[in-house]
N, CA, C and O of each residue as an XYZ file, in Angstrom:
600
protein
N     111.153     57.229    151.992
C     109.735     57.412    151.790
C     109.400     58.865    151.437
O     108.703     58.973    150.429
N     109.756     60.039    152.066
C     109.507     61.082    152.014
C     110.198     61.693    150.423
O     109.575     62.571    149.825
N     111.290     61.231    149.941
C     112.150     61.333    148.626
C     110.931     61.307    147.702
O     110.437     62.276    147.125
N     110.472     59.836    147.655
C     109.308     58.888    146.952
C     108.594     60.303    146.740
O     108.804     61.070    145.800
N     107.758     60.484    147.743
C     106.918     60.931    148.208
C     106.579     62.917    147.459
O     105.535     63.499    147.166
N     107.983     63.327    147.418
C     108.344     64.746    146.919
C     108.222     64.203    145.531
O     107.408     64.702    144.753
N     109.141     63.011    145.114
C     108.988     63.185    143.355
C     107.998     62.650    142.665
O     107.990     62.776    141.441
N     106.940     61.926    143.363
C     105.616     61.678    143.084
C     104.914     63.412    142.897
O     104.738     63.996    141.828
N     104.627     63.916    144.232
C     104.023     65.104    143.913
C     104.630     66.142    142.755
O     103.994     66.903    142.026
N     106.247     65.898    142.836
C     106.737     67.335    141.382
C     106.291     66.194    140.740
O     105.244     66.274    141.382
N     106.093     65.049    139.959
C     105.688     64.103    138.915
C     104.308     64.783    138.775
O     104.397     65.601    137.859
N     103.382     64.779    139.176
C     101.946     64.953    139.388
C     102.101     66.571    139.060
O     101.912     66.908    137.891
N     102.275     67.100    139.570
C     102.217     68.801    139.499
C     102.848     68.876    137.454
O     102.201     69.285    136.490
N     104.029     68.405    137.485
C     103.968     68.559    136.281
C     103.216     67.919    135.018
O     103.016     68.497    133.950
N     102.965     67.046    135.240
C     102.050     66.270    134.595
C     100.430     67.090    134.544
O      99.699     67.350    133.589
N     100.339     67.248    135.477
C      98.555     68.429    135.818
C      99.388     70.044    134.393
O      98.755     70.552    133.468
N     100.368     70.261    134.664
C     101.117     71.651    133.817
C     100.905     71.159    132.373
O     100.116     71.667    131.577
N     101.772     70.028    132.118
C     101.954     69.879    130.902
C     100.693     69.189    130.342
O     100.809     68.930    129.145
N      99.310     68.758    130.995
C      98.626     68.277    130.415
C      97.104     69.782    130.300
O      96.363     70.104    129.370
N      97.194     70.112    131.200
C      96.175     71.031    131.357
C      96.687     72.278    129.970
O      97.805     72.497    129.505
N      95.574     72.787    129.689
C      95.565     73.633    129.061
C      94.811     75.050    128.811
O      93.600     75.061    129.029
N      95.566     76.497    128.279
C      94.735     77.323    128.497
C      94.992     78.118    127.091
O      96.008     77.890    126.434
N      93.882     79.185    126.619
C      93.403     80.082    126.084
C      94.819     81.040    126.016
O      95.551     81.463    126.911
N      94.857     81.188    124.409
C      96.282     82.687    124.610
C      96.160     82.737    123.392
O      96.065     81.832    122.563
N      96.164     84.117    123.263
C      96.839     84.724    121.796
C      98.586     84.433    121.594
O      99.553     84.415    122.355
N      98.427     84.284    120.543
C      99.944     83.766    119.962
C     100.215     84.419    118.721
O      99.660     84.156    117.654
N     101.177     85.361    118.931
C     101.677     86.494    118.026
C     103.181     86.258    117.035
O     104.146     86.929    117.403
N     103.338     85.536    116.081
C     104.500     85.402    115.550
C     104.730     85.780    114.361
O     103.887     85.977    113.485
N     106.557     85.964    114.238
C     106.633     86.438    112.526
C     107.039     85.639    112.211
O     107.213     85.633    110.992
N     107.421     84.597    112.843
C     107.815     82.908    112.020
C     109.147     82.437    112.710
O     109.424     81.238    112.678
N     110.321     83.698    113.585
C     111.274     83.374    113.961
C     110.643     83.775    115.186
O     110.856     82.766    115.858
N     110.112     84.435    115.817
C     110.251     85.043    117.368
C     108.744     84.891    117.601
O     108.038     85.197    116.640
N     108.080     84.433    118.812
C     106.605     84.427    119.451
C     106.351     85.062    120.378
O     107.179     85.035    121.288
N     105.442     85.678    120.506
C     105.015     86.072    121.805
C     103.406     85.817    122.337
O     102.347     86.217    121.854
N     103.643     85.104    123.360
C     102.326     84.750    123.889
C     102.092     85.300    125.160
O     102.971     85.568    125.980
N     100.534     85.507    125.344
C      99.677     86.307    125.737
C      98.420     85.055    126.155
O      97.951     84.175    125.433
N      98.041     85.483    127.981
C      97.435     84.411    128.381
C      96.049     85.286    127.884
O      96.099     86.509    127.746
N      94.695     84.421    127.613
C      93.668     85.641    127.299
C      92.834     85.969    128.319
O      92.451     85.155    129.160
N      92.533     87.109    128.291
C      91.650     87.824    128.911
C      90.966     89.011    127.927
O      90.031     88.604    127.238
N      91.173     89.825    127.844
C      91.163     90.806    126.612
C      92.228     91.349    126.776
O      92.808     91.462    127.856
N      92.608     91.754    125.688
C      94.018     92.479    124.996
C      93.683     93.672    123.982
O      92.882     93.234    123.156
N      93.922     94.713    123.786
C      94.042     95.472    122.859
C      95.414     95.870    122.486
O      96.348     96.278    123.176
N      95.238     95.526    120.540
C      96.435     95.502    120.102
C      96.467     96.831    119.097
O      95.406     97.235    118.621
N      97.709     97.482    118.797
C      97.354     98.784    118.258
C      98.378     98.558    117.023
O      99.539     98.281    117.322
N      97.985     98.670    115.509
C      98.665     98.269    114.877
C      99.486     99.699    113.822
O      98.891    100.034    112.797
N     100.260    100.117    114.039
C     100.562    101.697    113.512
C     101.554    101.356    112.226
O     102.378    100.444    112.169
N     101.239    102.362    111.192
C     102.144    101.656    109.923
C     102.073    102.614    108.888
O     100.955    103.121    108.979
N     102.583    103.030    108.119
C     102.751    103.589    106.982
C     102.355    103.208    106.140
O     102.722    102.070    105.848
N     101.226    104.006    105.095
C     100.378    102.735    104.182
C     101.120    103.380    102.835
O     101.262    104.391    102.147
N     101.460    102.055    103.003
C     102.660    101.365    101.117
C     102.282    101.973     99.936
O     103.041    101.937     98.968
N     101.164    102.552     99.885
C     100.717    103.298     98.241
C     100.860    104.754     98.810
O     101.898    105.355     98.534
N      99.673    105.528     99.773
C      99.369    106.835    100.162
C     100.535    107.580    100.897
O     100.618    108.807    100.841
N     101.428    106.815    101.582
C     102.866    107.118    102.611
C     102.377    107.779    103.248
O     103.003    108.821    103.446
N     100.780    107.624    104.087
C     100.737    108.492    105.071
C     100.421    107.451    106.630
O     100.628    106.238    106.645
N     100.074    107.977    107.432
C     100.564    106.746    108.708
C      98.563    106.583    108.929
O      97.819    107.558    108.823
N      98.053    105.093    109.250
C      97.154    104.692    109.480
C      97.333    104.253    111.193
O      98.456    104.523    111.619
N      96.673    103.811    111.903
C      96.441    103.318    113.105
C      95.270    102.358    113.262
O      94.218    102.947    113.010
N      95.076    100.973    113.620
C      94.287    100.076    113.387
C      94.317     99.781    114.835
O      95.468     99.891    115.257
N      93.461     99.444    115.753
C      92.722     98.782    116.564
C      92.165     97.516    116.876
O      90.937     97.500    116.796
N      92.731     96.394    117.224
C      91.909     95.208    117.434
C      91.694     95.368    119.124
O      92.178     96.115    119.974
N      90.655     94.201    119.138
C      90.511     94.105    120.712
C      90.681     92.185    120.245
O      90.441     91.640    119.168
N      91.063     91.723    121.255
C      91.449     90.135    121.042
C      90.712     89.173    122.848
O      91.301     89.204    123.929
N      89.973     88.782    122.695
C      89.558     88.136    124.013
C      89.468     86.195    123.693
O      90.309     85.629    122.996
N      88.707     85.719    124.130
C      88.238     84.594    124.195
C      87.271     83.704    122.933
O      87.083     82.569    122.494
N      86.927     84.871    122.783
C      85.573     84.571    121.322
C      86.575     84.881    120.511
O      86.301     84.073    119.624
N      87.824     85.598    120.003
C      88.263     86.231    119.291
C      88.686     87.081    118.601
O      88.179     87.944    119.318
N      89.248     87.754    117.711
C      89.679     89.189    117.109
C      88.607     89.884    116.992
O      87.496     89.429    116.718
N      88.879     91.007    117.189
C      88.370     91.923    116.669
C      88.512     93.311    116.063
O      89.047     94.191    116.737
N      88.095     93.551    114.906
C      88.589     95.252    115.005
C      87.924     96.072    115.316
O      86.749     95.953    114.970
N      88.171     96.852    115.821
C      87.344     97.491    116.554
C      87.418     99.066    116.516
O      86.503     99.691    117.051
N      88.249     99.608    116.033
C      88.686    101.261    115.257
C      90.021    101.283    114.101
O      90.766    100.340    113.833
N      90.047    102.799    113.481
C      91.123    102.786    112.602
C      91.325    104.378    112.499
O      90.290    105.043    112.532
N      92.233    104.884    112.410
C      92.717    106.383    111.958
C      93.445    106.744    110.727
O      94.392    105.986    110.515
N      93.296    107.613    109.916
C      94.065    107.493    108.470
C      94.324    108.524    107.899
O      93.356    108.764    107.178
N      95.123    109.343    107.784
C      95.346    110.617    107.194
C      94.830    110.911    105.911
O      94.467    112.052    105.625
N      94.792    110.291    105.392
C      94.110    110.691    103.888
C      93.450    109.579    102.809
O      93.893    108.437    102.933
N      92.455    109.791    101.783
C      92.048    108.983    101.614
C      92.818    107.951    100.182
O      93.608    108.672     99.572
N      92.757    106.734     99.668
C      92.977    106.338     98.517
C      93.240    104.830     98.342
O      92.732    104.306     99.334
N      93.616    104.174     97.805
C      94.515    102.877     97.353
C      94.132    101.827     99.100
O      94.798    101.565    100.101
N      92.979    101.581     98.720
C      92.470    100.848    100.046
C      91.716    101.451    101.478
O      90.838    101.041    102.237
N      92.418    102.429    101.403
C      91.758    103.218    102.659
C      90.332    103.456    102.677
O      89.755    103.529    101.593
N      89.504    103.622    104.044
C      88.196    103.748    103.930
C      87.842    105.208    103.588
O      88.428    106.151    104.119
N      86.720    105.376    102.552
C      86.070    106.740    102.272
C      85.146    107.059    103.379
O      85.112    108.262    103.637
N      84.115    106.039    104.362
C      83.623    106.779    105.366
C      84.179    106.531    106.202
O      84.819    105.488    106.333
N      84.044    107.896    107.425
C      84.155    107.915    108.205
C      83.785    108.739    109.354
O      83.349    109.841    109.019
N      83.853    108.434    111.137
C      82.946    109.259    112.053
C      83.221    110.384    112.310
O      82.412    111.281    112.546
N      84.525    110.474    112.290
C      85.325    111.471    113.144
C      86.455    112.125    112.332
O      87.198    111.529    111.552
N      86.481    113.554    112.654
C      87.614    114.474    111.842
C      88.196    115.225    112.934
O      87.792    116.252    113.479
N      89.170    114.552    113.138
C      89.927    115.920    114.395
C      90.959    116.622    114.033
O      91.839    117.158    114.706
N      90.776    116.572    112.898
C      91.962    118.258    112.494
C      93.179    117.704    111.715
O      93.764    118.159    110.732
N      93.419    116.392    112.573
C      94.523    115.463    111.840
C      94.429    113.962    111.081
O      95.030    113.288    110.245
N      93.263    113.917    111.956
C      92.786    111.929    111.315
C      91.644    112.162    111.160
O      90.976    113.061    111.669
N      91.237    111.085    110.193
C      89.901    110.749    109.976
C      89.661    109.468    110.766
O      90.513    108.582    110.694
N      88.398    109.270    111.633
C      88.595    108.064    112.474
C      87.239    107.119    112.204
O      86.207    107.582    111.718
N      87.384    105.918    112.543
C      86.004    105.009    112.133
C      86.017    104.056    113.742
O      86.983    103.529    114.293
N      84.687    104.097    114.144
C      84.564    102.983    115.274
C      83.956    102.280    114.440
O      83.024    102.615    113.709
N      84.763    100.723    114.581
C      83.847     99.410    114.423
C      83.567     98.111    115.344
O      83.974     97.828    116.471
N      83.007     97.659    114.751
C      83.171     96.243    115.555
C      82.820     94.647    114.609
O      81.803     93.960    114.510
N      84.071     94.541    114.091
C      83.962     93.399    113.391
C      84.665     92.533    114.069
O      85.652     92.861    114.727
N      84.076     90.930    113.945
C      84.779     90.032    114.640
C      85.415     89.585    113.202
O      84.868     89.704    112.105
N      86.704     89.042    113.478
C      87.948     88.451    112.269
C      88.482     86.989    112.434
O      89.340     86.454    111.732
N      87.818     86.450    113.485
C      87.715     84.992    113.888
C      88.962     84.877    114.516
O      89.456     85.946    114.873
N      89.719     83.658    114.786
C      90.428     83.214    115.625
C      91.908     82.885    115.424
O      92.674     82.244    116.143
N      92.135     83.598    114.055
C      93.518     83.947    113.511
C      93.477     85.174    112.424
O      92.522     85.291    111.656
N      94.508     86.013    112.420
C      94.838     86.382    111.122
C      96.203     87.165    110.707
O      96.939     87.564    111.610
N      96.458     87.332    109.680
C      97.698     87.632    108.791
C      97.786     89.019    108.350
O      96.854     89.659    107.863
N      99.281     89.546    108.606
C      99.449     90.848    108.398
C     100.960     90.807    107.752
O     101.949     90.218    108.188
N     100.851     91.461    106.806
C     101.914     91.387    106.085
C     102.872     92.433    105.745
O     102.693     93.313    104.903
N     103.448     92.336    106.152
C     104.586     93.977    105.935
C     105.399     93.997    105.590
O     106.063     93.013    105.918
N     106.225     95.145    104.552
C     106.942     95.609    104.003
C     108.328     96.682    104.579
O     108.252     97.010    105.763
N     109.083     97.008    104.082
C     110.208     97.693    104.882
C     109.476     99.229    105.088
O     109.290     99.701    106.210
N     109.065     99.978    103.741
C     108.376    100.966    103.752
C     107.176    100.904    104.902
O     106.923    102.057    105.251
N     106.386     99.964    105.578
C     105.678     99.920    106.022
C     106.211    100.585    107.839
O     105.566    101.198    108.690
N     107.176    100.251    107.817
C     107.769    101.013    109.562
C     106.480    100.416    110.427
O     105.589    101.177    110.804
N     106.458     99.232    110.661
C     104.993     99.141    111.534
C     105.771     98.568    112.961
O     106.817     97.934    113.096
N     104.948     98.995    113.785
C     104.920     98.925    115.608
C     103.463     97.935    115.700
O     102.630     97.883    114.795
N     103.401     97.388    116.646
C     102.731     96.197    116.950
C     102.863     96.220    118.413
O     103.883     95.775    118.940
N     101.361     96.983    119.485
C     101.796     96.917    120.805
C     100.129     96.236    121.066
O      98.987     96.197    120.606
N     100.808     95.880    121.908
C      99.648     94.795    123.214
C      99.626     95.630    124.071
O     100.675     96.156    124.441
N      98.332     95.985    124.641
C      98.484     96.352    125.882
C      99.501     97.763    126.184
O      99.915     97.991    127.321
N      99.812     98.601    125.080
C     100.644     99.528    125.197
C     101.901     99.255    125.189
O     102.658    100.222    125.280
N     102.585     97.687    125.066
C     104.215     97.562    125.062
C     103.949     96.959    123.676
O     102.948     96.358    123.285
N     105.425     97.351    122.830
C     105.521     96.898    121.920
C     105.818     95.571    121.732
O     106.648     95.196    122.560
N     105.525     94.850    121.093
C     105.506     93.214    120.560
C     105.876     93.000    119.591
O     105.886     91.772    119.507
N     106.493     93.741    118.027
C     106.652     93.678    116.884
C     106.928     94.876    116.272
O     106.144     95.821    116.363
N     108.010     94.941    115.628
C     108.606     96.273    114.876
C     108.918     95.568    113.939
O     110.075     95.227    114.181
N     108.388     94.826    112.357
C     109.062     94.450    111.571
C     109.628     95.820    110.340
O     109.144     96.854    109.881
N     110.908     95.044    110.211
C     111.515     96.423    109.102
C     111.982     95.640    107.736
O     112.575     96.235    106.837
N     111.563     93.859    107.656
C     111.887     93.652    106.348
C     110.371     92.819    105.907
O     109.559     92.693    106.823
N     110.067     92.367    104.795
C     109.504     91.630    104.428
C     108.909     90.514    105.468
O     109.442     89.427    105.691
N     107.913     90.912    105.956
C     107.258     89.766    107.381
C     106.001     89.780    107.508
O     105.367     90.830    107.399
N     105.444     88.639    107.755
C     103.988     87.704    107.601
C     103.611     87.743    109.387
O     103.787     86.670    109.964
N     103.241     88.622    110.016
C     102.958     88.411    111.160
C     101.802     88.300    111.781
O     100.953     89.162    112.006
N     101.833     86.919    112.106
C     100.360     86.117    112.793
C      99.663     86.242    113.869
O     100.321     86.415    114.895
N      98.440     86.206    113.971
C      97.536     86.315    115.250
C      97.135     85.334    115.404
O      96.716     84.836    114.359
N      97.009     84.565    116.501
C      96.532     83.277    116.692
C      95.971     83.204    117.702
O      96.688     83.635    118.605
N      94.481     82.679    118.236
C      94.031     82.603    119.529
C      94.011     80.813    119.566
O      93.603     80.213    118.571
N      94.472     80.074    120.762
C      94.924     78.330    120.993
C      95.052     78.164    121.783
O      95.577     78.985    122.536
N      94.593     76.781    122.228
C      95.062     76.225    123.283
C      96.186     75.660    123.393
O      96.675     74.947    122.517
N      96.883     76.007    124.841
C      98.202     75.808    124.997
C      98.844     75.085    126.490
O      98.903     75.488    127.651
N      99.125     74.261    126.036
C      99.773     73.157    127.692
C     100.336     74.510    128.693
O     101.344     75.175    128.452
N      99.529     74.679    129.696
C      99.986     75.588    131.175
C     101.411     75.926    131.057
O     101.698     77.104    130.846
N     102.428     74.967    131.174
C     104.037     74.626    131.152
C     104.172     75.528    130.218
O     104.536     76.658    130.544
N     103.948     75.263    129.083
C     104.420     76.365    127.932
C     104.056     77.647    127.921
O     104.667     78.302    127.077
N     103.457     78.105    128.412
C     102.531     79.059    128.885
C     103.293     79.739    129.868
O     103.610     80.922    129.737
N     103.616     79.013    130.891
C     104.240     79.804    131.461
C     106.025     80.185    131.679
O     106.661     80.684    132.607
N     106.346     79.732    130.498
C     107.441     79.871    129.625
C     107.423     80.337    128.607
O     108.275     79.981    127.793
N     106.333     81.426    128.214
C     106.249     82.238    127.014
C     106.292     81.301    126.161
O     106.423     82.056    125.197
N     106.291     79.973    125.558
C     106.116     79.494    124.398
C     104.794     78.680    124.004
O     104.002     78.311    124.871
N     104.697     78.548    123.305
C     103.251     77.503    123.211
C     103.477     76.643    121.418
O     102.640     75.839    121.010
């Protein structure tokens, strides 16, 4: 009875895991994921821009409603880069924003690009060849979740 009784409740417990579901950003380059339960996240996107070769710094904030960007830094201006901006500190030119970018988006990088990709201050993504790397905010079965996959 008591046997019964234990694999009824792990039956039930997993069943409540694998059926319940929660809120996460989901970060992939198509081979490797990393998921992130949400709360807010700030992601810092640092990279070498492919025409100017000088280093930019991009800012999202990522919560529940979705992406956002939310600042950028850029050494110099040209070939995409923004002409205004708030702030001049000797080394960057800086812009506060706040655009929402909805509930996915695509970043695409190059070898020249040397880009770092940190959450929360740890890195999550260093691509160094040709890579499409995704932002995704989804719902995701608990179980997977708490097995980093979704």
């Amino acid at each position: 009875m008591r046997k019964s009784f234990l694999f009824l409740t792990f039956f039930l417990i997993l069943l409540v895991f694998s059926v319940a579901e929660r809120s996460v950003l989901v970060i992939t380059d198509g081979k490797a994921e990393k998921v992130y339960p949400l709360g807010e996240h700030e992601i810092t996107i640092e990279y070498i821009h492919s025409v100017e070769r000088s280093e930019v710094i991009e800012t999202l904030v990522v919560n529940r409603s979705g992406i956002y960007a939310t600042g950028m830094k850029w050494k110099d201006f040209g070939a995409g880069l923004p002409e205004d901006f708030q702030d001049w500190n000797g080394s960057w030119y800086e812009k506060r924003i706040n655009i929402y970018l909805g509930k996915s988006l695509d970043y695409w990088f190059i070898p020249v690009n040397q880009a770092n990709i940190t959450v929360d201050g740890s890195l999550a993504f260093a691509p160094r060849s040709d890579t499409l790397i995704k932002f995704q905010i989804k719902s995701c079965p608990i179980l997977l979740t708490a097995i980093g996959r979704c």
